[in-house]
VOPAGU-2260 file (C-alpha; in pm, 1 decimal, decimal comma):
REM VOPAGU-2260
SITE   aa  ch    i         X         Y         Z
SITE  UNK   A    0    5090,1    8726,1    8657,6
SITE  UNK   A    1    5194,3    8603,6    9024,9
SITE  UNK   A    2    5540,6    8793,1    9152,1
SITE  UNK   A    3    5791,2    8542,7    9172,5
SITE  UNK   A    4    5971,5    8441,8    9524,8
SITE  UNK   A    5    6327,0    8606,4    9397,3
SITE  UNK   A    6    6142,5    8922,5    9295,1
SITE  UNK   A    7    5926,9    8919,6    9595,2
SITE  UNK   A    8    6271,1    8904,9    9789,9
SITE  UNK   A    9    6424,6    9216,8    9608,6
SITE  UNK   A   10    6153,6    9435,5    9683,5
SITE  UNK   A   11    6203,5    9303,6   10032,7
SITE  UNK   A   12    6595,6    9351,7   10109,4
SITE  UNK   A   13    6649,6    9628,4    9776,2
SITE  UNK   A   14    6929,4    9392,0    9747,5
SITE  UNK   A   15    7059,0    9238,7    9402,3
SITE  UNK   A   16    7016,5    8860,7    9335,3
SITE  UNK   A   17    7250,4    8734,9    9120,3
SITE  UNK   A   18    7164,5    8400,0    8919,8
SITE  UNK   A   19    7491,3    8271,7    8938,7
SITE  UNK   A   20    7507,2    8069,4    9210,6
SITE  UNK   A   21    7212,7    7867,0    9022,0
SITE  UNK   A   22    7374,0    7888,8    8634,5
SITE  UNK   A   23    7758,0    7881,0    8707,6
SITE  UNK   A   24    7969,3    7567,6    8809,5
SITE  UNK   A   25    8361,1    7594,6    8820,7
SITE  UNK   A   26    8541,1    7284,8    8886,7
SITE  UNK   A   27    8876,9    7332,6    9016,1
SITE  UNK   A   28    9158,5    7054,3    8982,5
SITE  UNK   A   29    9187,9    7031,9    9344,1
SITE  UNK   A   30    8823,2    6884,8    9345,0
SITE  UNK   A   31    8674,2    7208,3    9478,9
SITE  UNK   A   32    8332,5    7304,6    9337,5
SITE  UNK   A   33    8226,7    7671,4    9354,5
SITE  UNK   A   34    8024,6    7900,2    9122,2
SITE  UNK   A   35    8224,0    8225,6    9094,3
SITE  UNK   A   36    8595,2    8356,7    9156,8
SITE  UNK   A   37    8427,0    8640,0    9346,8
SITE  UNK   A   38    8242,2    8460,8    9596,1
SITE  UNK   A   39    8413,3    8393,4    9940,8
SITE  UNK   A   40    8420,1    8051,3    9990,4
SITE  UNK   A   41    8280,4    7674,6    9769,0
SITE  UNK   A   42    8047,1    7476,3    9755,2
SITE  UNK   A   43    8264,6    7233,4    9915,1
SITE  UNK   A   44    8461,9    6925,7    9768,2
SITE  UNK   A   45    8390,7    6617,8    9577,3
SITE  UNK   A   46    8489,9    6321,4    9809,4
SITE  UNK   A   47    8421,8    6556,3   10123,7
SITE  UNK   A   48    8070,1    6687,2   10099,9
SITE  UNK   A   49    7960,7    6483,0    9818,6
SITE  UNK   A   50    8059,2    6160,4    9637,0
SITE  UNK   A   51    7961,4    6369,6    9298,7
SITE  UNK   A   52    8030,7    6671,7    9087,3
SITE  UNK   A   53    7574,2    6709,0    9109,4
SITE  UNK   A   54    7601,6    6616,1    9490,2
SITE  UNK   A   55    7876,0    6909,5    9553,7
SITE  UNK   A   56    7679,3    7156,4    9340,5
SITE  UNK   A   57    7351,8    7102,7    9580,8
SITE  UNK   A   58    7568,3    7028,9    9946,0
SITE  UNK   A   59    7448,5    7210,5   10258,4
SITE  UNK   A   60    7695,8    7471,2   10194,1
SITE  UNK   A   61    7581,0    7529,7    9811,4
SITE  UNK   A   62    7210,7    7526,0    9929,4
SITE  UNK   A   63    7308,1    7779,2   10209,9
SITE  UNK   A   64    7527,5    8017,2    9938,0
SITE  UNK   A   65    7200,1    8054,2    9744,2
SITE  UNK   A   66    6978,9    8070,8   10039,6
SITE  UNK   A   67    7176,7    8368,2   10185,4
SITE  UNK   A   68    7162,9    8541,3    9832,2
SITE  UNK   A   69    6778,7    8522,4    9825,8
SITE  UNK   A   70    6797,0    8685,6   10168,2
SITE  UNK   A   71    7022,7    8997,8   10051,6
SITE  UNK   A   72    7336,0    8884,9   10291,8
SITE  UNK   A   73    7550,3    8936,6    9983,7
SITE  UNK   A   74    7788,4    9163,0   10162,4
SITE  UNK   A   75    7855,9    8779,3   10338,6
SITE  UNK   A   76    7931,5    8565,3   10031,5
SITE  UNK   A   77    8051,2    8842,5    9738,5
SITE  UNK   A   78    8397,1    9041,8    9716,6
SITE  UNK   A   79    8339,3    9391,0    9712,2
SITE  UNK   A   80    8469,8    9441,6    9385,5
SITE  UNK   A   81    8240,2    9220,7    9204,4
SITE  UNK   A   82    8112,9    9374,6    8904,7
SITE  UNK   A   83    7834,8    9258,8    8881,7
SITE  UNK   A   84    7725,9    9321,3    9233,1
SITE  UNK   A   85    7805,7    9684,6    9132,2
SITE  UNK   A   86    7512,1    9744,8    8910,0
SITE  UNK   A   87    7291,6    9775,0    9151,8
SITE  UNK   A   88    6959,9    9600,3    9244,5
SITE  UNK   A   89    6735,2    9331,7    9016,9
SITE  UNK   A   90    6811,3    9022,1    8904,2
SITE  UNK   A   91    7164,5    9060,2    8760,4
SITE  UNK   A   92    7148,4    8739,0    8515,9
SITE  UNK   A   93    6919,9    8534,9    8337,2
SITE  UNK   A   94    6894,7    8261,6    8087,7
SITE  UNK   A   95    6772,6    8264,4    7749,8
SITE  UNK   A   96    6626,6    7903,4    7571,1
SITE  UNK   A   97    6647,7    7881,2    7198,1
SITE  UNK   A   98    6287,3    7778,9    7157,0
SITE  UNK   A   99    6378,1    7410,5    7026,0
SITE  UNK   A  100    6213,1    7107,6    7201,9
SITE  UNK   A  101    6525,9    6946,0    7305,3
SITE  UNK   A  102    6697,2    6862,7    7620,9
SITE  UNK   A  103    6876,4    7221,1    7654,7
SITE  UNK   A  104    6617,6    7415,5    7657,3
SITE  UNK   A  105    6427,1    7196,8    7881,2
SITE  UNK   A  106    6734,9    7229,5    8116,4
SITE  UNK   A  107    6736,1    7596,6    8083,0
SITE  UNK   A  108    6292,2    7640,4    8150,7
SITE  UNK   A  109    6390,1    7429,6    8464,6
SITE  UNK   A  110    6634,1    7625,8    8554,0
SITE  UNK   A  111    6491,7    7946,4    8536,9
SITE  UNK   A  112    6213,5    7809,9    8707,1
SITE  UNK   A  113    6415,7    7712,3    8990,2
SITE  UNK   A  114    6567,7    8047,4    9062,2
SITE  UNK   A  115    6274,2    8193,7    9012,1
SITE  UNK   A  116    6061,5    8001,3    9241,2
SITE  UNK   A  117    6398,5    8026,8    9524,1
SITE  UNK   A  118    6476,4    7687,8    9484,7
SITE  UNK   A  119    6812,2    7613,1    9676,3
SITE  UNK   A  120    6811,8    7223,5    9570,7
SITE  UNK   A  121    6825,7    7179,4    9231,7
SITE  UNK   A  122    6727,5    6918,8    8977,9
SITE  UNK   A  123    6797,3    7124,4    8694,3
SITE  UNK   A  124    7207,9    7140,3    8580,5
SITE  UNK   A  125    7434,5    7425,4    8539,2
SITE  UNK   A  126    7410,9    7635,9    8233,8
SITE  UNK   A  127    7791,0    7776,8    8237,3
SITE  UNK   A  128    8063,4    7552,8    8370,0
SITE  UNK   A  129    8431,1    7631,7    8383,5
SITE  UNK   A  130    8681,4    7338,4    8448,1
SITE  UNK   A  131    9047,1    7402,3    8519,2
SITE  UNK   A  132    9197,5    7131,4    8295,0
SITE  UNK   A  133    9514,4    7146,6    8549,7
SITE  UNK   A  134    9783,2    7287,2    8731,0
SITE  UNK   A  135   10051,5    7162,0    8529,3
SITE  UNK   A  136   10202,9    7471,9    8320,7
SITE  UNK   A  137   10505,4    7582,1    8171,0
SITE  UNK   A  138   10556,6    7919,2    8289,6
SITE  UNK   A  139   10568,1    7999,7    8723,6
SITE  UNK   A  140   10390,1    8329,3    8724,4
SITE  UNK   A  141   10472,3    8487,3    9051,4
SITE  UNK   A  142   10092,5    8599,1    9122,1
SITE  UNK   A  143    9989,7    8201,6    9042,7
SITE  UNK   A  144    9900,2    8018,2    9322,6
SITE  UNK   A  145    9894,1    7678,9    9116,4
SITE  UNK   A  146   10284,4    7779,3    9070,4
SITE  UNK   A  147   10337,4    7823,2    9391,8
SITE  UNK   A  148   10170,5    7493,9    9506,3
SITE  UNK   A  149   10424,4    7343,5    9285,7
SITE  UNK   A  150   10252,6    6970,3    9312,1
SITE  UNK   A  151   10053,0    6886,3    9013,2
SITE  UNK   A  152    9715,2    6782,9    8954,8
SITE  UNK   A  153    9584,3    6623,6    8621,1
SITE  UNK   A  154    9199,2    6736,7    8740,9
SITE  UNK   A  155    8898,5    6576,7    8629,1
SITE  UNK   A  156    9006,9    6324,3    8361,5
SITE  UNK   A  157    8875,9    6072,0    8635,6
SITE  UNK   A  158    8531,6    6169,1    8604,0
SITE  UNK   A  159    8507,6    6225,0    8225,3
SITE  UNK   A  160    8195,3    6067,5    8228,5
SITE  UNK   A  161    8028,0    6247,6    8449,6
SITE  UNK   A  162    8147,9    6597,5    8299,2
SITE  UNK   A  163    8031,5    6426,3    7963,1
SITE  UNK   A  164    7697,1    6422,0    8114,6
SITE  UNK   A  165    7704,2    6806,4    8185,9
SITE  UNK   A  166    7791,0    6899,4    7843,1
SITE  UNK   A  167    7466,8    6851,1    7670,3
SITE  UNK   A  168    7279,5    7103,9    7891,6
SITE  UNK   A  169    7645,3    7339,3    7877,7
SITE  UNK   A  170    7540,1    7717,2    7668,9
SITE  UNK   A  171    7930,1    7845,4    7799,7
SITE  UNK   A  172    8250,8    7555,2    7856,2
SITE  UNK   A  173    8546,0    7777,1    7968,5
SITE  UNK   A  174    8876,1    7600,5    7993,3
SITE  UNK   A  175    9139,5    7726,9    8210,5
SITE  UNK   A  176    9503,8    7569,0    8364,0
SITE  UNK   A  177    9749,9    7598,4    8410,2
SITE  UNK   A  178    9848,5    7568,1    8085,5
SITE  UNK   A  179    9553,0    7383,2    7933,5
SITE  UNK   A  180    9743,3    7303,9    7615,3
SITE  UNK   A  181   10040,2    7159,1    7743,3
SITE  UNK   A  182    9773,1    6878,9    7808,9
SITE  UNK   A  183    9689,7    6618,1    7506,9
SITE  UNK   A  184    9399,5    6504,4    7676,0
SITE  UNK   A  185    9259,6    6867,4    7658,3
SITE  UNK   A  186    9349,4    6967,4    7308,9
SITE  UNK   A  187    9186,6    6660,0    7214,9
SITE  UNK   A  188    8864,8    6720,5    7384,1
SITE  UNK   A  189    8897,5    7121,7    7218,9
SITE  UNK   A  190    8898,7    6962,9    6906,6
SITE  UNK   A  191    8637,6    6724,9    6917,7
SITE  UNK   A  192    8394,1    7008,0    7085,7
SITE  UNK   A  193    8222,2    7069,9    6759,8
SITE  UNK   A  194    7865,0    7223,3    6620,4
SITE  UNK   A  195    7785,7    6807,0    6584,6
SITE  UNK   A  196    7853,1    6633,0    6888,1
SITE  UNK   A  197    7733,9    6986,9    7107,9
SITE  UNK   A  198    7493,1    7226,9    6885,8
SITE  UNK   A  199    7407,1    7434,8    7245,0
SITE  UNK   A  200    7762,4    7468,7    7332,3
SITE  UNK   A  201    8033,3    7720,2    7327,5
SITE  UNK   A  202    8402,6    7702,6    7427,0
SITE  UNK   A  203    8625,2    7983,2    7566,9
SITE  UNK   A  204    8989,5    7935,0    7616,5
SITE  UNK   A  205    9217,6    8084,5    7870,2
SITE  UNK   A  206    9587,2    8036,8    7744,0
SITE  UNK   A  207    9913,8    8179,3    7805,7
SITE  UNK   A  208    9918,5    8152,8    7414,0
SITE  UNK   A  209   10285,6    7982,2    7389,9
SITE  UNK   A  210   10111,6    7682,0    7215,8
SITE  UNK   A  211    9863,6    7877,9    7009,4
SITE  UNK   A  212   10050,9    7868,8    6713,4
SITE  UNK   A  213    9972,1    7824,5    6318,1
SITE  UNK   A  214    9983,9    7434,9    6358,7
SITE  UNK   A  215    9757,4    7416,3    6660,6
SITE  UNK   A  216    9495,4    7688,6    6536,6
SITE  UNK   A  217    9438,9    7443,5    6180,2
SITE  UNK   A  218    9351,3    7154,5    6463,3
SITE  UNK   A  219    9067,4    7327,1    6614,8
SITE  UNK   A  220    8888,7    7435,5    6261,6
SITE  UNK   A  221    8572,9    7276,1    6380,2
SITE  UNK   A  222    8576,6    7363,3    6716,1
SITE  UNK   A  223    8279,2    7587,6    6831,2
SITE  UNK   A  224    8465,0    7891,9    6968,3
SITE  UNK   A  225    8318,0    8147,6    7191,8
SITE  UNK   A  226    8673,4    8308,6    7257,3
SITE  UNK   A  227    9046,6    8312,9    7293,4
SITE  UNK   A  228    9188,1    8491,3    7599,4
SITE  UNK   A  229    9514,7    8546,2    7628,9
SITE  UNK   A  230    9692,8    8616,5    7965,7
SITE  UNK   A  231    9962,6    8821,0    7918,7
SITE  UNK   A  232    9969,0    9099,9    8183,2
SITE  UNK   A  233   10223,6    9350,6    8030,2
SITE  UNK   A  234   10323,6    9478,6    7719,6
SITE  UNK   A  235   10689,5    9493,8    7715,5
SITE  UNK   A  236   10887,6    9214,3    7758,1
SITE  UNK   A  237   11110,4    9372,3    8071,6
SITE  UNK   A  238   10762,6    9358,6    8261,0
SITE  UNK   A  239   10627,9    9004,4    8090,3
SITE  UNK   A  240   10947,1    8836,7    8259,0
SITE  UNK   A  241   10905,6    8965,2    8562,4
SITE  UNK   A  242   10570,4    8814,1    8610,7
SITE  UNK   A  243   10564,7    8559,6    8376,5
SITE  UNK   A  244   10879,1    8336,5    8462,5
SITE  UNK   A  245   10983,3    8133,4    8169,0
SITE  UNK   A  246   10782,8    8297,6    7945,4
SITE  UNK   A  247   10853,8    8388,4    7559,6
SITE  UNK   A  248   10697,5    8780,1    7511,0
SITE  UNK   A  249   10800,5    8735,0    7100,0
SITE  UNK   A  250   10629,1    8445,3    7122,2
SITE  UNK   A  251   10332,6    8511,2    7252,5
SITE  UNK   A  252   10271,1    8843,5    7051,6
SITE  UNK   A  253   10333,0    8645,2    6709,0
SITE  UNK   A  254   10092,7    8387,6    6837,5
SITE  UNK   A  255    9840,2    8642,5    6931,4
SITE  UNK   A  256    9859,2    8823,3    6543,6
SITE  UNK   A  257    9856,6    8501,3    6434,3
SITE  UNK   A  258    9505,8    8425,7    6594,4
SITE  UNK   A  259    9405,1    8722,7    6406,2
SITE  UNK   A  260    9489,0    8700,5    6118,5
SITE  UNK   A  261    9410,2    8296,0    6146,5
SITE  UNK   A  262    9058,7    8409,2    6224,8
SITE  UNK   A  263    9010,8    8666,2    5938,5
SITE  UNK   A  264    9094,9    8386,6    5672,2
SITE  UNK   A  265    8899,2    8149,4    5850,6
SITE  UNK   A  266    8613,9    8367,4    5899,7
SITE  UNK   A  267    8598,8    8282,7    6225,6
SITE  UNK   A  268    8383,2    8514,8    6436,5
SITE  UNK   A  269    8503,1    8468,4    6801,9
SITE  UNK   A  270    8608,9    8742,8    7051,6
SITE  UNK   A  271    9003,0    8708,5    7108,5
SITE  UNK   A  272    9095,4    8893,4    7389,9
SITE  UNK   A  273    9434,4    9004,4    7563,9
SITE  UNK   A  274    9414,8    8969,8    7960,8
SITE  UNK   A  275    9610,8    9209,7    8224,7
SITE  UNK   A  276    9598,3    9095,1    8567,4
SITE  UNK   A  277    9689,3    9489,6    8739,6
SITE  UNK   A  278    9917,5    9415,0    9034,4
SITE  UNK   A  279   10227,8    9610,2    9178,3
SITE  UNK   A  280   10519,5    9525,2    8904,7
SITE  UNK   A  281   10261,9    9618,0    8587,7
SITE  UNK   A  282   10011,3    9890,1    8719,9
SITE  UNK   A  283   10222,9   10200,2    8490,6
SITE  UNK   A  284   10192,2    9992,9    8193,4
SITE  UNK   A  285    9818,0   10041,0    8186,1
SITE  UNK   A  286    9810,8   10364,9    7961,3
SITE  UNK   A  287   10004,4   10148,3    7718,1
SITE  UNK   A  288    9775,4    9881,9    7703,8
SITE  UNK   A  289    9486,6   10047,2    7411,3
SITE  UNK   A  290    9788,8   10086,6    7169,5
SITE  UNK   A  291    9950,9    9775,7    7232,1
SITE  UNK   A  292    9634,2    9552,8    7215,8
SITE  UNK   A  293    9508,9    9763,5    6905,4
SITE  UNK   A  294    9820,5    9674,1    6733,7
SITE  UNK   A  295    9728,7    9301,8    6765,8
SITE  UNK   A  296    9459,4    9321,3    6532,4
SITE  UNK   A  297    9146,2    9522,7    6484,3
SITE  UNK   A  298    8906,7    9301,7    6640,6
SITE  UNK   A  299    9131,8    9209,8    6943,1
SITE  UNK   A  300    8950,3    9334,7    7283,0
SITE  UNK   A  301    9144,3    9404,8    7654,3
SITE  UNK   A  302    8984,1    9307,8    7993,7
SITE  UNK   A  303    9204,4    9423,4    8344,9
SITE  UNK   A  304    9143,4    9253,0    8630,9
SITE  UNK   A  305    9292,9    9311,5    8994,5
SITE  UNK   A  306    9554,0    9060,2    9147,1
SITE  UNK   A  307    9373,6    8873,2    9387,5
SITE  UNK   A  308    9511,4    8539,1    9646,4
SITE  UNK   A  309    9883,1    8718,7    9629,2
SITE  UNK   A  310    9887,3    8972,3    9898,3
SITE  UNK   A  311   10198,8    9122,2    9855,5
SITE  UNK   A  312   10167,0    9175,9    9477,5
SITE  UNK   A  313    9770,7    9332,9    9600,4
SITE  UNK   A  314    9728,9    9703,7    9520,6
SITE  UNK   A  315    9488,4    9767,1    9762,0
SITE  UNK   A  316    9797,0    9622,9   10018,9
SITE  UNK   A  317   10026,8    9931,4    9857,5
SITE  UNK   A  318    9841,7   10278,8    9982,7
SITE  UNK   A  319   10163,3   10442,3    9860,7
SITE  UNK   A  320   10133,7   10339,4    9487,6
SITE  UNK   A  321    9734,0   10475,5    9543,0
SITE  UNK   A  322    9793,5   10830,9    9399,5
SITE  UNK   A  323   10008,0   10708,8    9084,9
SITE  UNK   A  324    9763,0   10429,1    9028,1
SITE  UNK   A  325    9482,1   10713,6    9008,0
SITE  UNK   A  326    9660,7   10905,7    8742,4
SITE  UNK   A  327    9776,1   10571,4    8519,0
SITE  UNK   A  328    9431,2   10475,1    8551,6
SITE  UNK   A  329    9300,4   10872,0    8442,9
SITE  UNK   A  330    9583,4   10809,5    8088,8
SITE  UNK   A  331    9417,8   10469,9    8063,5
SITE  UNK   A  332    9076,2   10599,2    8023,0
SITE  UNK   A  333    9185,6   10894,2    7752,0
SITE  UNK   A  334    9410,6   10612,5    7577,8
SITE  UNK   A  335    9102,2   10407,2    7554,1
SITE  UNK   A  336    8862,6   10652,3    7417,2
SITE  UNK   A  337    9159,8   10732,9    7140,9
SITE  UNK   A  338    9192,3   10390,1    7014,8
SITE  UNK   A  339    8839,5   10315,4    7025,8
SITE  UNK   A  340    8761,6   10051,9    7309,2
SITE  UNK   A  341    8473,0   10103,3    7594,2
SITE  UNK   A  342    8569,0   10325,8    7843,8
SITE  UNK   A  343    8558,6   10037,7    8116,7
SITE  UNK   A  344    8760,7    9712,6    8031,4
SITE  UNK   A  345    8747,7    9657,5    8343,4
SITE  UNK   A  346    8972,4    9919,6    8523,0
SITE  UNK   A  347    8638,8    9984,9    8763,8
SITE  UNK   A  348    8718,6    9627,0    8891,8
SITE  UNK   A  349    9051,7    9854,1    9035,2
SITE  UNK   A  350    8847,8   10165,1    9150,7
SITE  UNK   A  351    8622,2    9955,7    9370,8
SITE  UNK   A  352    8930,8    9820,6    9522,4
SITE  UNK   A  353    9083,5   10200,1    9569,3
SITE  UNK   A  354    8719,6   10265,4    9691,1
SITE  UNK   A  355    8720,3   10027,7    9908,5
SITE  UNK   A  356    9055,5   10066,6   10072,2
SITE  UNK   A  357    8951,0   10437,3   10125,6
SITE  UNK   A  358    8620,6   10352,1   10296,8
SITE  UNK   A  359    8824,5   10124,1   10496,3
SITE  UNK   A  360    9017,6   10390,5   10590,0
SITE  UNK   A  361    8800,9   10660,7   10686,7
């Protein structure tokens, strides 16, 4: 069998090729069109370089994004703390068909084709798509830069029809905020995201969980859940209203054993997940986090991430706090192992930054 182009191109550069940029679109409320929070720099915006949501995704600057991953410049369009980056060389994604005749998997041969063959204008649509609802909310979270914008946007309820035109070909629908269910529009469209109207499709939710109670779980029976993320960021409530202004810690925690214990007489198999955004004001509260997350619920999983957009709250900004990180993050690691999670949740995301910073400094 021939070598492909992409293939031919790694053995060229010994650089990885993510498939990202061809797979992932995130729409953000602002209009912006990118396909990953760890790539510098969109795709551009709908109204600027394209009338469309399809003419954004394959704009000059979205064909040159791809083009200057297929040349190994990743150093140029990637954070250094991508994960995913940090694996190494090969192609670092790829997509799967279910072996039906139908319009997804169609979508999904074409696609793979596409990368494969270094396409940089595509014909085939986006396998993973992640919309940000809006930026209304009702918490200001100090690292948020939707909070501090302050003006809100209702997003993409404008172009419904062409999102509903997406969805078909969609394996992974993440919905993000703000808030996304201080929204009607969006809890409707959660609950009418079903096996029936989308049999390919999958929903995560990112929440701050304040709405997630017993009333709203029993309207989204029939939606096809992937997962339920929680941001929460600490786990006492000292720390929680620090970061999370407005918020309800109590709250939140009942609404996050409820999901569990929802799930368990639902028989609902979908990851539910607790998310800690590591920053200056929560860092010594990692160690905490296995026991505290464990105590949720059995099945409940943990993912860190670093702070990023927020430079003062930035860890890499704070070489003083580098040492103490180090050790919180050398307690996390033991706590992990003794409650039983994988030794990386994502704390490496934090060691490539300390990494990083050193490098920088040397």
């Amino acid at each position: 069998m021939e070598e492909s182009y992409v293939m031919r191109k790694i053995t060229e550069h010994k650089k990885p090729i993510c498939m990202v940029p061809w797979t992932n679109m995130i729409l953000s409320y602002d209009k912006d069109v990118r396909c990953c929070c760890m790539a510098n720099g969109s795709f551009g915006k709908i109204g600027e370089d394209g009338d469309s949501i399809m003419d954004v995704w394959n704009s000059d600057k979205a064909q040159q994004f791809r083009q200057d991953m297929l040349e190994g410049r990743i150093n140029q369009i990637c954070m250094p703390h991508c994960q995913v980056k940090a694996q190494g060389t090969g192609v670092l994604s790829k997509i799967v068909p279910t072996m039906e005749t139908t319009e997804f998997d169609a979508n999904c041969n074409l696609l793979n084709e596409e990368f494969l063959a270094g396409k940089t204008q595509l014909t085939s649509f986006p396998s993973n798509l992640e919309v940000h609802w809006s930026n209304r909310c009702n918490y200001s979270c100090i690292m948020c830069a939707g909070a501090r914008a302050r003006k809100v946007k209702e997003g993409y309820q404008y172009d419904a029809e062409e999102l509903r035109h997406l969805y078909p070909y969609v394996s992974h629908l993440l919905i993000l905020g703000g808030e996304p269910l201080i929204s009607k529009s969006c809890i409707q469209f959660i609950e009418n995201f079903t096996t029936q109207l989308y049999p390919h499709g999958h929903i995560s939710l990112f929440t701050n969980g304040t709405f997630l109670d017993h009333e709203m779980l029993n309207r989204f029976t029939n939606t096809q859940f992937k997962a339920i993320i929680f941001s929460v960021d600490a786990v006492t409530r000292e720390t929680y209203e620090k970061i999370r202004i407005g918020g309800d810690f109590e709250r939140v925690v009942r609404n996050m054993k409820g999901l569990a214990d929802f799930c368990k007489s639902q028989d609902w198999n979908i990851r539910m997940q607790m998310n800690f955004v590591a920053m200056t004001l929560n860092f010594r509260e990692l160690p905490l986090l296995p026991a505290f997350v464990r105590s949720l619920g059995e099945n409940f999983s943990a993912r860190i991430n670093p702070v990023r957009y927020n430079p003062e709250l930035m860890l890499e900004n704070h070489p003083e706090l580098h040492d103490e990180l180090k050790k919180c993050l050398e307690k996390l690691e033991c706590e992990l192992i003794k409650h039983g999670f994988p030794r990386d949740v994502g704390q490496s995301q934090i060691k490539n930054v300390l990494y990083h910073c050193a490098l920088a400094a040397s």
